[in-house]
Predicted model as a PDB file, atoms N, CA, C, CB and O in Angstrom, pLDDT in the B-factor column:
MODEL        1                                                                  
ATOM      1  N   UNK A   1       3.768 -15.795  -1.996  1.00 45.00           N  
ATOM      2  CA  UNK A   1       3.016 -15.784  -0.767  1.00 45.00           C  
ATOM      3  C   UNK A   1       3.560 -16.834   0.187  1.00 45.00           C  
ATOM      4  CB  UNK A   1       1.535 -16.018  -1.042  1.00 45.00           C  
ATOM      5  O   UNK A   1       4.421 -17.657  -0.125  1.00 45.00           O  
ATOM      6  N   UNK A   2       2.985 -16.732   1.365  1.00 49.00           N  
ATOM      7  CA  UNK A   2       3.805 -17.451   1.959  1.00 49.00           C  
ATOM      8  C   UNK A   2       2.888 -18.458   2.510  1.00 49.00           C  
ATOM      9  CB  UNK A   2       4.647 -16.734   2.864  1.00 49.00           C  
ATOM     10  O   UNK A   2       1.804 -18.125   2.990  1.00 49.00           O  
ATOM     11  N   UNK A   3       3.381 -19.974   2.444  1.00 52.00           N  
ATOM     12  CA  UNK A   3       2.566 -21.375   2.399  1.00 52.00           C  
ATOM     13  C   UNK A   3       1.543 -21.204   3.937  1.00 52.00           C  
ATOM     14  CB  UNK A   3       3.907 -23.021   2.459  1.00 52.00           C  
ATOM     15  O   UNK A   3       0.316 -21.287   3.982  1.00 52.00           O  
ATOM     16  N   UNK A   4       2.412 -20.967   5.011  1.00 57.00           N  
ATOM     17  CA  UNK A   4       1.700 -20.857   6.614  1.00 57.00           C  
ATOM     18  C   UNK A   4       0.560 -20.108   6.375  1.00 57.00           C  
ATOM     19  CB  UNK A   4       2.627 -20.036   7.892  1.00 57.00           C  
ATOM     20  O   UNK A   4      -0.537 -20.661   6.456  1.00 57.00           O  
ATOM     21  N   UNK A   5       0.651 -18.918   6.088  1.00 60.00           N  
ATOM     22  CA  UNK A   5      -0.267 -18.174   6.087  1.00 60.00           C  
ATOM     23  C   UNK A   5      -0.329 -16.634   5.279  1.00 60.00           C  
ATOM     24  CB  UNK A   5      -0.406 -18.151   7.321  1.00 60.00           C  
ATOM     25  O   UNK A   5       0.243 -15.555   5.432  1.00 60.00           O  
ATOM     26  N   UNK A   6      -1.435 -17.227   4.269  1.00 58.00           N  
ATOM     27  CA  UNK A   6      -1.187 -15.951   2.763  1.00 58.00           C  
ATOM     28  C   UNK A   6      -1.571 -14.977   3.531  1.00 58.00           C  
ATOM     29  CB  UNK A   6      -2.264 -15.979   1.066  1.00 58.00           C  
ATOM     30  O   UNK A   6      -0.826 -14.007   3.675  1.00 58.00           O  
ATOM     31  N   UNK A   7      -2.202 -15.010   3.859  1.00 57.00           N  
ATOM     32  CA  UNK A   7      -3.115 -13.668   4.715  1.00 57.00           C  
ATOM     33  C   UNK A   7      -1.958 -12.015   5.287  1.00 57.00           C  
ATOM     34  CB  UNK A   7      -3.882 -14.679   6.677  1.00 57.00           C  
ATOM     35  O   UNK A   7      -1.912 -10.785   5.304  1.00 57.00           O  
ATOM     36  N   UNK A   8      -1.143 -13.456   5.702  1.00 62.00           N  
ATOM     37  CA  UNK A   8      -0.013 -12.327   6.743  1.00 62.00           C  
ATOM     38  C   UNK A   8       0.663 -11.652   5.383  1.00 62.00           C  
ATOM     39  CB  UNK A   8       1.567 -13.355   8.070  1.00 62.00           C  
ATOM     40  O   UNK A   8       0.541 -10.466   5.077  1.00 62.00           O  
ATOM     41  N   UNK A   9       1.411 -12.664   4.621  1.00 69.00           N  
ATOM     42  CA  UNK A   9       2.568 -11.689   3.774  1.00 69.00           C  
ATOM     43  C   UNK A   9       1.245 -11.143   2.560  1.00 69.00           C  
ATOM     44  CB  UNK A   9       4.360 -12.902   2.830  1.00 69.00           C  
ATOM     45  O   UNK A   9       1.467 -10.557   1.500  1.00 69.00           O  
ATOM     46  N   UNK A  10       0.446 -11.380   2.882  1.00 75.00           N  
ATOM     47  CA  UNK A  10      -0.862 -10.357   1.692  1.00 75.00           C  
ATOM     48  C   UNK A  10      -0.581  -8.942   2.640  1.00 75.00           C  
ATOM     49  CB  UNK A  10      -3.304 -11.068   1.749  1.00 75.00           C  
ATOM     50  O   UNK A  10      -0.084  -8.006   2.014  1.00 75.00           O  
ATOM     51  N   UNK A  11      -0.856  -8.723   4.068  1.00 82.00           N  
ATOM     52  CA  UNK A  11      -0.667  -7.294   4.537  1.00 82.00           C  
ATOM     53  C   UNK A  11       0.676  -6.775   4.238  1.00 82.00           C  
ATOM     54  CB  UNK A  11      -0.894  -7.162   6.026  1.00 82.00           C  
ATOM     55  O   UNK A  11       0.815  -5.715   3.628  1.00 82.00           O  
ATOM     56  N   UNK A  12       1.783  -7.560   4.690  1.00 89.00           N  
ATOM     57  CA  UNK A  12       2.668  -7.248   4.503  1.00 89.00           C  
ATOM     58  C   UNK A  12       3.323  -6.415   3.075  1.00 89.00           C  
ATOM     59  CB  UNK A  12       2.984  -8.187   4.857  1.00 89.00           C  
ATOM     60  O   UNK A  12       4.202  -5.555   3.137  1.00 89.00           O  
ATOM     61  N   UNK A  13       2.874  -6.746   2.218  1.00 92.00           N  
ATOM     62  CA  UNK A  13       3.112  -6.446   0.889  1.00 92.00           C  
ATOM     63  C   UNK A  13       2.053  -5.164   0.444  1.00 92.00           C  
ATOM     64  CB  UNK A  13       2.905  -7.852   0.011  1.00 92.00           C  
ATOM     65  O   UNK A  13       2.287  -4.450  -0.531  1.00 92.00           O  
ATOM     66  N   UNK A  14       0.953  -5.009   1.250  1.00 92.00           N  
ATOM     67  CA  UNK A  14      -0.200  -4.175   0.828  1.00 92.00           C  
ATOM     68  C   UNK A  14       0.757  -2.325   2.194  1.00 92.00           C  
ATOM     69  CB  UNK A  14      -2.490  -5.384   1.558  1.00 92.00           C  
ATOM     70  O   UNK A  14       0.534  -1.122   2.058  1.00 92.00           O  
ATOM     71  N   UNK A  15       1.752  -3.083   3.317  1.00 93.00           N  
ATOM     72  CA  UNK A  15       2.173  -1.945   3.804  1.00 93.00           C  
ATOM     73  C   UNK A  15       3.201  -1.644   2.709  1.00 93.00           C  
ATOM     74  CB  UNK A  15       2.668  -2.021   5.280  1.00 93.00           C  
ATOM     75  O   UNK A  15       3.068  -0.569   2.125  1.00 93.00           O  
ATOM     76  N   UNK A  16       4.189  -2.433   2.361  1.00 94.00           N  
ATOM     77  CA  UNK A  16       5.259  -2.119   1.440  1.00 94.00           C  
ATOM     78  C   UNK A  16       4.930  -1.269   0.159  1.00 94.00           C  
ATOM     79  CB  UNK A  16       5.821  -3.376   1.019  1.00 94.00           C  
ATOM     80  O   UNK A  16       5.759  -0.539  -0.386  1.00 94.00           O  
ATOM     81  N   UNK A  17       3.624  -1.440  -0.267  1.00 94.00           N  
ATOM     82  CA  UNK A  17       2.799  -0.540  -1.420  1.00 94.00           C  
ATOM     83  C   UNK A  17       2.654   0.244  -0.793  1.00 94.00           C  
ATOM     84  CB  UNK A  17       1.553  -0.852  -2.113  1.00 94.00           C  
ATOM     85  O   UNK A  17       3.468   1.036  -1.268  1.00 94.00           O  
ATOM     86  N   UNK A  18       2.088   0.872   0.228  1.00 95.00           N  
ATOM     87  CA  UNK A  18       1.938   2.229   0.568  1.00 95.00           C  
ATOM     88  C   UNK A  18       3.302   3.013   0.995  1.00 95.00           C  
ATOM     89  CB  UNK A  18       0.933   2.269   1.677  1.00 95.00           C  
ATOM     90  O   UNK A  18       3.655   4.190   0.932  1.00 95.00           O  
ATOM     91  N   UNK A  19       3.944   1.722   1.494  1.00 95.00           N  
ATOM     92  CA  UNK A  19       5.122   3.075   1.967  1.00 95.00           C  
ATOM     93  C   UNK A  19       6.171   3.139   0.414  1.00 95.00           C  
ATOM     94  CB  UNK A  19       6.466   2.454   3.859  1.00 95.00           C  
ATOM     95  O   UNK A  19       6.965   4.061   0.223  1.00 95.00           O  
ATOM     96  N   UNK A  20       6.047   2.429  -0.194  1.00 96.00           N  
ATOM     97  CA  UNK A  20       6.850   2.760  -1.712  1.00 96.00           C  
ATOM     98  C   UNK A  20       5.957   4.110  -1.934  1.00 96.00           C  
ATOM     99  CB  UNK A  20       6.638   1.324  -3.259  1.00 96.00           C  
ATOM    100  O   UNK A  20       6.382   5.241  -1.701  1.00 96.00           O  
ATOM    101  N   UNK A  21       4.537   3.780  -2.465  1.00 96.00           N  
ATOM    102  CA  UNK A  21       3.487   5.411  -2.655  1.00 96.00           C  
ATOM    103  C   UNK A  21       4.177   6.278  -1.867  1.00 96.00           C  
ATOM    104  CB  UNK A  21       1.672   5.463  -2.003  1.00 96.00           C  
ATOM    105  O   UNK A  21       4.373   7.227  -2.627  1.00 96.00           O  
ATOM    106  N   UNK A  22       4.591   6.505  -0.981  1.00 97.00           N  
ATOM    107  CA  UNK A  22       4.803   7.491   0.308  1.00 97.00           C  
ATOM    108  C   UNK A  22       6.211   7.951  -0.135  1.00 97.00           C  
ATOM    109  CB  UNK A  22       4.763   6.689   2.031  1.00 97.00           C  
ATOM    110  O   UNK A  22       6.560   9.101  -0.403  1.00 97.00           O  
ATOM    111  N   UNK A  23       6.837   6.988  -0.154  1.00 97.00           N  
ATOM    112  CA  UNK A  23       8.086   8.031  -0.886  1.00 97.00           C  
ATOM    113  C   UNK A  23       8.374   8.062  -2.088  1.00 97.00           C  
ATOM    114  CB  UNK A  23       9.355   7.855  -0.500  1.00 97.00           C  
ATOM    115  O   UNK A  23       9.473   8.571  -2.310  1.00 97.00           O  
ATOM    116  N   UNK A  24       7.608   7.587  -3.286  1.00 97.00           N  
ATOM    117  CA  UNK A  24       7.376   8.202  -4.454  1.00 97.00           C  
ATOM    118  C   UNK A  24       6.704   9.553  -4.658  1.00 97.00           C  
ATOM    119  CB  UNK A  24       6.761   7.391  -5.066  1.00 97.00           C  
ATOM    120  O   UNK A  24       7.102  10.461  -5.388  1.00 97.00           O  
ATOM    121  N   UNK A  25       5.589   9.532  -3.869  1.00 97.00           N  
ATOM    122  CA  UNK A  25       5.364  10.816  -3.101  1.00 97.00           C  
ATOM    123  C   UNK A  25       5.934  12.266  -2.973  1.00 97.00           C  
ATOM    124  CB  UNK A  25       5.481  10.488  -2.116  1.00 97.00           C  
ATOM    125  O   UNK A  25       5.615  13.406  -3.311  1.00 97.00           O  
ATOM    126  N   UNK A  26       7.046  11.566  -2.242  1.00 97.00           N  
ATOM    127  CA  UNK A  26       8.011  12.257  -1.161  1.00 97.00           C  
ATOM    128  C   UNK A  26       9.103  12.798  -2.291  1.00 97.00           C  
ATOM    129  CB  UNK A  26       8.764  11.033   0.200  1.00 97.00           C  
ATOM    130  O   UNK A  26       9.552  13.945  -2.282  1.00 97.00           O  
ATOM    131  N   UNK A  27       9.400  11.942  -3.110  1.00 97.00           N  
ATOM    132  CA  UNK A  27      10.577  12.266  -4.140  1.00 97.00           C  
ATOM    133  C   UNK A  27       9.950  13.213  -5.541  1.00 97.00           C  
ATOM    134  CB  UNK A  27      11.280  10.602  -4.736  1.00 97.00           C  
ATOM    135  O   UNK A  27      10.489  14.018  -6.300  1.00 97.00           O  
ATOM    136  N   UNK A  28       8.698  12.717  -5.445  1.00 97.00           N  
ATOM    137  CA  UNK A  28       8.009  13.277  -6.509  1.00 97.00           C  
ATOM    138  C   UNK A  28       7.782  15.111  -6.221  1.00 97.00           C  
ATOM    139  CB  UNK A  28       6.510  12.347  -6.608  1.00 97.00           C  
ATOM    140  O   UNK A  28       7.745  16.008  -7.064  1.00 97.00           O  
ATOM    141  N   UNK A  29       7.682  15.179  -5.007  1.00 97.00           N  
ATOM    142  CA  UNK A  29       7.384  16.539  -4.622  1.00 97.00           C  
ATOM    143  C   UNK A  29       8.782  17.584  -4.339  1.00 97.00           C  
ATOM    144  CB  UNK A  29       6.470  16.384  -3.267  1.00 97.00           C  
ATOM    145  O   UNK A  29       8.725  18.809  -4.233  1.00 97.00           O  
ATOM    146  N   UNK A  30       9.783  16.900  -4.268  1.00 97.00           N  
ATOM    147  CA  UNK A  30      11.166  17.109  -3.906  1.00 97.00           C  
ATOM    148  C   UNK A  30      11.867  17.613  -4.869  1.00 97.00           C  
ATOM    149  CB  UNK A  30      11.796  16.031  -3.501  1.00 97.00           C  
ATOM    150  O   UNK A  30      12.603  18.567  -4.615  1.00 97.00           O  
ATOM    151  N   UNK A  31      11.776  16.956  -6.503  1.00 97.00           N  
ATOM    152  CA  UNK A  31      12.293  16.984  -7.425  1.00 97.00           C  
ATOM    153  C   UNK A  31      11.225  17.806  -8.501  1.00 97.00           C  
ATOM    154  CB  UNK A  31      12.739  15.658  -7.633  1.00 97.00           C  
ATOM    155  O   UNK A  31      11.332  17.833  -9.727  1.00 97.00           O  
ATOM    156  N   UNK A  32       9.990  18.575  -7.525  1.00 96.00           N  
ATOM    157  CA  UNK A  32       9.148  18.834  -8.984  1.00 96.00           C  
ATOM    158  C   UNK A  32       8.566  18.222  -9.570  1.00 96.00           C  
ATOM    159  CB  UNK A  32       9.593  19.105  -9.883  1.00 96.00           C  
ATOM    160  O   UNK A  32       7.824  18.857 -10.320  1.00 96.00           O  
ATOM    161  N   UNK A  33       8.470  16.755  -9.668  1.00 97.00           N  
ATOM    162  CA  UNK A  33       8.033  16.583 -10.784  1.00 97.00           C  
ATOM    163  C   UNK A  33       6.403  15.979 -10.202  1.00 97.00           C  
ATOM    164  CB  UNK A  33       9.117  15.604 -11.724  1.00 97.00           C  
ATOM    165  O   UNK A  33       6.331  15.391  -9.123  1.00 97.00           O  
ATOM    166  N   UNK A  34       5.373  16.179 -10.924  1.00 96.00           N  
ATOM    167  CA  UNK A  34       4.335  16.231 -10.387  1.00 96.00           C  
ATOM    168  C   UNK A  34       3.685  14.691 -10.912  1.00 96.00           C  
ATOM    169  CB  UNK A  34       3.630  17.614 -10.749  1.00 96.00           C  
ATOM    170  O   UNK A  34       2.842  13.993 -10.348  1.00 96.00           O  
ATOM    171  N   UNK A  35       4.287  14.501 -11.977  1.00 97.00           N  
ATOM    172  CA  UNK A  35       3.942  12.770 -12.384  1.00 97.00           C  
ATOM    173  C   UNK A  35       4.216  11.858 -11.531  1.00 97.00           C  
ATOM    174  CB  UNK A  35       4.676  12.173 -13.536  1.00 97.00           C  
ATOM    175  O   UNK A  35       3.472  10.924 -11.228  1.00 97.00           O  
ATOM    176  N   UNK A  36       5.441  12.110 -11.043  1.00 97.00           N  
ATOM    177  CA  UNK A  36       5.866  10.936  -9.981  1.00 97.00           C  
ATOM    178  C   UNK A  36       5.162  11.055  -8.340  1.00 97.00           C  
ATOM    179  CB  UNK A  36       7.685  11.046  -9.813  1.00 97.00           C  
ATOM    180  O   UNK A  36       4.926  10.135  -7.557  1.00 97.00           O  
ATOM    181  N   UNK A  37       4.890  12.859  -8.134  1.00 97.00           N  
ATOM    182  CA  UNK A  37       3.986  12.596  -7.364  1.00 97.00           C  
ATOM    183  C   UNK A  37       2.559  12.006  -7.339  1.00 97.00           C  
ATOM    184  CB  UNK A  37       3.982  13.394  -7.031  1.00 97.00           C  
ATOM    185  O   UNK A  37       2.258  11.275  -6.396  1.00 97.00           O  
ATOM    186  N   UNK A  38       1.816  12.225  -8.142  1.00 97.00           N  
ATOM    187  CA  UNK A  38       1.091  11.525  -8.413  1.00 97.00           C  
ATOM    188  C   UNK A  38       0.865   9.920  -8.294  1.00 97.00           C  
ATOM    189  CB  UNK A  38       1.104  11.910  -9.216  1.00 97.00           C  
ATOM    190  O   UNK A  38       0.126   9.274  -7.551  1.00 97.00           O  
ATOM    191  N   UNK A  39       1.787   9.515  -9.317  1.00 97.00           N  
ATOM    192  CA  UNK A  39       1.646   7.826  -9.184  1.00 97.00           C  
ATOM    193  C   UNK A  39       2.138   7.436  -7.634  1.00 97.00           C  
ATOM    194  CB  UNK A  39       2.797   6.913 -10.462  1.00 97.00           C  
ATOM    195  O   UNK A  39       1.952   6.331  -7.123  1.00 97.00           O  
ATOM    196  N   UNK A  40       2.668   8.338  -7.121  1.00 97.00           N  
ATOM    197  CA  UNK A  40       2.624   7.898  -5.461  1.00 97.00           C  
ATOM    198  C   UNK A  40       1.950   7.706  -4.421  1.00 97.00           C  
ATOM    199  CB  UNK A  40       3.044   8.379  -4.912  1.00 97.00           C  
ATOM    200  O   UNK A  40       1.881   6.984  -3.426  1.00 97.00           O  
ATOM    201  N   UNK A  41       1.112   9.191  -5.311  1.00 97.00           N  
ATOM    202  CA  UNK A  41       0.013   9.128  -4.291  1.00 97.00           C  
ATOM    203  C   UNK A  41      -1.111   8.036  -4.382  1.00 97.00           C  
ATOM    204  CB  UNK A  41      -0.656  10.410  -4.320  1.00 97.00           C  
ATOM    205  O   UNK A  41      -1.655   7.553  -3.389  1.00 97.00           O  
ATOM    206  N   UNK A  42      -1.398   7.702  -5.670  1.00 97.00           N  
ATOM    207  CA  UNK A  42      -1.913   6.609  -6.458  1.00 97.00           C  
ATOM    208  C   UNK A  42      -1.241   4.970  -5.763  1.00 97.00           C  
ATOM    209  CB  UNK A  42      -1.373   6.975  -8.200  1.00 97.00           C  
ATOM    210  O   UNK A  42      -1.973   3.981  -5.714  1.00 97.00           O  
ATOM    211  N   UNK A  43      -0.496   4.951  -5.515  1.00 96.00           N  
ATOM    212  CA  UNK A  43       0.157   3.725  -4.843  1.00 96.00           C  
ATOM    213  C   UNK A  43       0.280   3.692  -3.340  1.00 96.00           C  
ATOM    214  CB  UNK A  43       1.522   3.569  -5.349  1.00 96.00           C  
ATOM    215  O   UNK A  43       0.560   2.610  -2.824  1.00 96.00           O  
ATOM    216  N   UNK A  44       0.072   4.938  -2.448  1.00 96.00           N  
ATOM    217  CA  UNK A  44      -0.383   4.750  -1.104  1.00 96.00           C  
ATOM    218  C   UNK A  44      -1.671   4.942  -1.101  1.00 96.00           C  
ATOM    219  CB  UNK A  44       0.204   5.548  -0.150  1.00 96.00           C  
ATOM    220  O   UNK A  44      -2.163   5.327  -0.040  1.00 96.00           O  
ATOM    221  N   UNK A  45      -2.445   4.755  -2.125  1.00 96.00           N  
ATOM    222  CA  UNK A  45      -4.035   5.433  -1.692  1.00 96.00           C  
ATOM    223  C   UNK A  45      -4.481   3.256  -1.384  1.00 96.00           C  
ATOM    224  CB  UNK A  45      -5.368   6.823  -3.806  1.00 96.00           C  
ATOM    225  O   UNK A  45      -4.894   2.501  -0.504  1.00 96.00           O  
ATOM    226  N   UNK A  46      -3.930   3.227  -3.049  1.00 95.00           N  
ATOM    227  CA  UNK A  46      -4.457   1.807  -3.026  1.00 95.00           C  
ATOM    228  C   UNK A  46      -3.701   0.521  -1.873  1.00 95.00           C  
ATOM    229  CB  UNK A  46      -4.228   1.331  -4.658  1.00 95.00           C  
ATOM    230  O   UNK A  46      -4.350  -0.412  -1.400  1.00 95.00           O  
ATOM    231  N   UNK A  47      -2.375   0.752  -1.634  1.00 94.00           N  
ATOM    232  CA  UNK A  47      -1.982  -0.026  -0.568  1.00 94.00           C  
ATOM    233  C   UNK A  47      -2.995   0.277   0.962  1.00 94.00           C  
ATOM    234  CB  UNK A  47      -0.329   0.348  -0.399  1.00 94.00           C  
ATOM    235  O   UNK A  47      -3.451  -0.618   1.674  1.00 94.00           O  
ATOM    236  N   UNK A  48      -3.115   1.339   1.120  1.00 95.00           N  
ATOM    237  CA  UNK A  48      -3.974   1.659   1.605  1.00 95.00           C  
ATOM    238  C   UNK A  48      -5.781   1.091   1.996  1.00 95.00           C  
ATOM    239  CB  UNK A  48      -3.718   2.462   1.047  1.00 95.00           C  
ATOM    240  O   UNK A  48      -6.519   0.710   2.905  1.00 95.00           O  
ATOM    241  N   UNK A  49      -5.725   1.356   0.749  1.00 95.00           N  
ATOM    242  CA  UNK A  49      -7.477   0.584   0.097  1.00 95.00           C  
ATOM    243  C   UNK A  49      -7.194  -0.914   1.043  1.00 95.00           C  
ATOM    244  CB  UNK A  49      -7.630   0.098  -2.441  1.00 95.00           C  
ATOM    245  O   UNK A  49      -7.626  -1.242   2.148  1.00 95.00           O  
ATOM    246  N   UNK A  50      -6.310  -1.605   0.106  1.00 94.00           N  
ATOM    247  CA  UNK A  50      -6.571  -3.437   0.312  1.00 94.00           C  
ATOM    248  C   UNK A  50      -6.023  -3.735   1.881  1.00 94.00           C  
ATOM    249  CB  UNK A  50      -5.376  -4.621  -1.050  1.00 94.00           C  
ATOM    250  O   UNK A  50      -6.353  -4.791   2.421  1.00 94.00           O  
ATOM    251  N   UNK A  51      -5.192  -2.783   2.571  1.00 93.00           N  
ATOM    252  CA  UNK A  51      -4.929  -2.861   4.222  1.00 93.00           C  
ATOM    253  C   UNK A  51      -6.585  -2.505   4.580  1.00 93.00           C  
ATOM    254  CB  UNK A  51      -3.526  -1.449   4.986  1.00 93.00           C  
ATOM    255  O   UNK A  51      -6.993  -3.612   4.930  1.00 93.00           O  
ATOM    256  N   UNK A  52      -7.351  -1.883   4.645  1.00 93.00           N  
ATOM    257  CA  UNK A  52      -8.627  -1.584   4.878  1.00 93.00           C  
ATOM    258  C   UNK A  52      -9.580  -2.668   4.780  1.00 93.00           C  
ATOM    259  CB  UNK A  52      -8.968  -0.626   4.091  1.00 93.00           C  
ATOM    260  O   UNK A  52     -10.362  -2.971   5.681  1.00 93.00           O  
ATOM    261  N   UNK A  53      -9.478  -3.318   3.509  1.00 92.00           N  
ATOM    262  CA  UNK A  53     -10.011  -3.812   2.699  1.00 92.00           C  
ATOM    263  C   UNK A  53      -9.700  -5.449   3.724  1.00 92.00           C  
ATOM    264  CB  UNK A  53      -9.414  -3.380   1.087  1.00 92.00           C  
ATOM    265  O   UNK A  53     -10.609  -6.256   3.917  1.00 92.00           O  
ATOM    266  N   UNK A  54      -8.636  -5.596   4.121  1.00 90.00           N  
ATOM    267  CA  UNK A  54      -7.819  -7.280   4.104  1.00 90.00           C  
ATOM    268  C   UNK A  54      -8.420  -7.009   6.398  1.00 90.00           C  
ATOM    269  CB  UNK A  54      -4.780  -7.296   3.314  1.00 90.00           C  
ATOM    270  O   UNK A  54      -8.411  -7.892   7.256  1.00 90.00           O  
ATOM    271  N   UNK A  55      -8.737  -5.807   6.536  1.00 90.00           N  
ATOM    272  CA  UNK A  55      -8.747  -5.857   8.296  1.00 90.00           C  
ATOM    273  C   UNK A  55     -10.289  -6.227   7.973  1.00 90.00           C  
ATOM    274  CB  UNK A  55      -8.309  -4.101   9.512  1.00 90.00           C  
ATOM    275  O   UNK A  55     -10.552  -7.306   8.504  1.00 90.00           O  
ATOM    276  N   UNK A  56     -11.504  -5.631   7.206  1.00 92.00           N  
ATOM    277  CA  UNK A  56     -12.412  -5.572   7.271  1.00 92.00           C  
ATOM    278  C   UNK A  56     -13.037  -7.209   7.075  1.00 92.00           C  
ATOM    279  CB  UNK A  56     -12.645  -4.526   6.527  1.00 92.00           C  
ATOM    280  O   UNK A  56     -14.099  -7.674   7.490  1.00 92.00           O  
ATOM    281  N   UNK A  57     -12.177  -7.720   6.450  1.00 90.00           N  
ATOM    282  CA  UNK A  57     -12.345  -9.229   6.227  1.00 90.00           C  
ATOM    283  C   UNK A  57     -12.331  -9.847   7.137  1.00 90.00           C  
ATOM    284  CB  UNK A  57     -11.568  -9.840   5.536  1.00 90.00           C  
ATOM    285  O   UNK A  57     -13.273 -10.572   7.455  1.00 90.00           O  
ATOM    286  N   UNK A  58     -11.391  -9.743   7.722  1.00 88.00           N  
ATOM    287  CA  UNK A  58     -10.552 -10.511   8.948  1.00 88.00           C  
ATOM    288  C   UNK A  58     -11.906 -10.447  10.055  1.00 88.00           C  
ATOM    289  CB  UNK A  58      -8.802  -9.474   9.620  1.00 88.00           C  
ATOM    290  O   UNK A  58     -12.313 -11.412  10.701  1.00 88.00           O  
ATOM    291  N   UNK A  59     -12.498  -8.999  10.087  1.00 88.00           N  
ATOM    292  CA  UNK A  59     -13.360  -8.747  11.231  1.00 88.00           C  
ATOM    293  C   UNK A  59     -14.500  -9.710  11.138  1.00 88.00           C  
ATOM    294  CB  UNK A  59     -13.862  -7.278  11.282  1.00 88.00           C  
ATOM    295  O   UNK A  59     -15.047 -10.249  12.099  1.00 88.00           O  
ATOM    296  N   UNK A  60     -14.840  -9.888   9.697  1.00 89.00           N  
ATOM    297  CA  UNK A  60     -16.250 -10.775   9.592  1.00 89.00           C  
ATOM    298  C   UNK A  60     -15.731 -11.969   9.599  1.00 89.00           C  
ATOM    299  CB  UNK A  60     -17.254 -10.607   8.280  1.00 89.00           C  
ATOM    300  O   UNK A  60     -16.672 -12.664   9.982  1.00 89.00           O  
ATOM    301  N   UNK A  61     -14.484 -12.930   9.351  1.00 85.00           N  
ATOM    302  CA  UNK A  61     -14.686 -14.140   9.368  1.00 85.00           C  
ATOM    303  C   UNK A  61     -14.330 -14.665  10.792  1.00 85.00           C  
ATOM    304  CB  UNK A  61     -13.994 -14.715   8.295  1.00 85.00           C  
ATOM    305  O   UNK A  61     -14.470 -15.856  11.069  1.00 85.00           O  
ATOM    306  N   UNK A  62     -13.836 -13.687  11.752  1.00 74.00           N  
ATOM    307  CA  UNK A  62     -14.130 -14.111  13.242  1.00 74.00           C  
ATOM    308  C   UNK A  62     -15.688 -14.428  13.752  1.00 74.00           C  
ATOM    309  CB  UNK A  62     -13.604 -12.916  14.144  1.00 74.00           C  
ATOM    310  O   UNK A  62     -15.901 -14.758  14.918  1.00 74.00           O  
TER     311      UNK A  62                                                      
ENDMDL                                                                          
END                                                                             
């Protein structure tokens, strides 16, 4: 994390999870194979979640 401010590289890392999901996704559906789609979709749902999750915070401690 990063010392200035965890907050920032916490989103940062919560977009990089979804867009990994997104093209695990993407490859998973490409190649057939329905496992890998899955755990993709499973990994942009939740990068997803904690971006939701990390704005909704932000809103109440203003």
């Amino acid at each position: 994390m990063n010392a200035e401010n965890p907050r920032r590289t916490g989103r940062f890392d919560h977009r990089i999870q979804a867009a990994r999901g997104r093209a695990k996704k993407f490859f998973g559906r490409a190649t057939d194979n329905p496992r890998l789609s899955a755990e993709g979709r499973r990994d942009q749902i939740a990068g997803n979640l904690k971006q939701a999750v990390g704005k909704v915070r932000d809103a109440f401690r203003r």
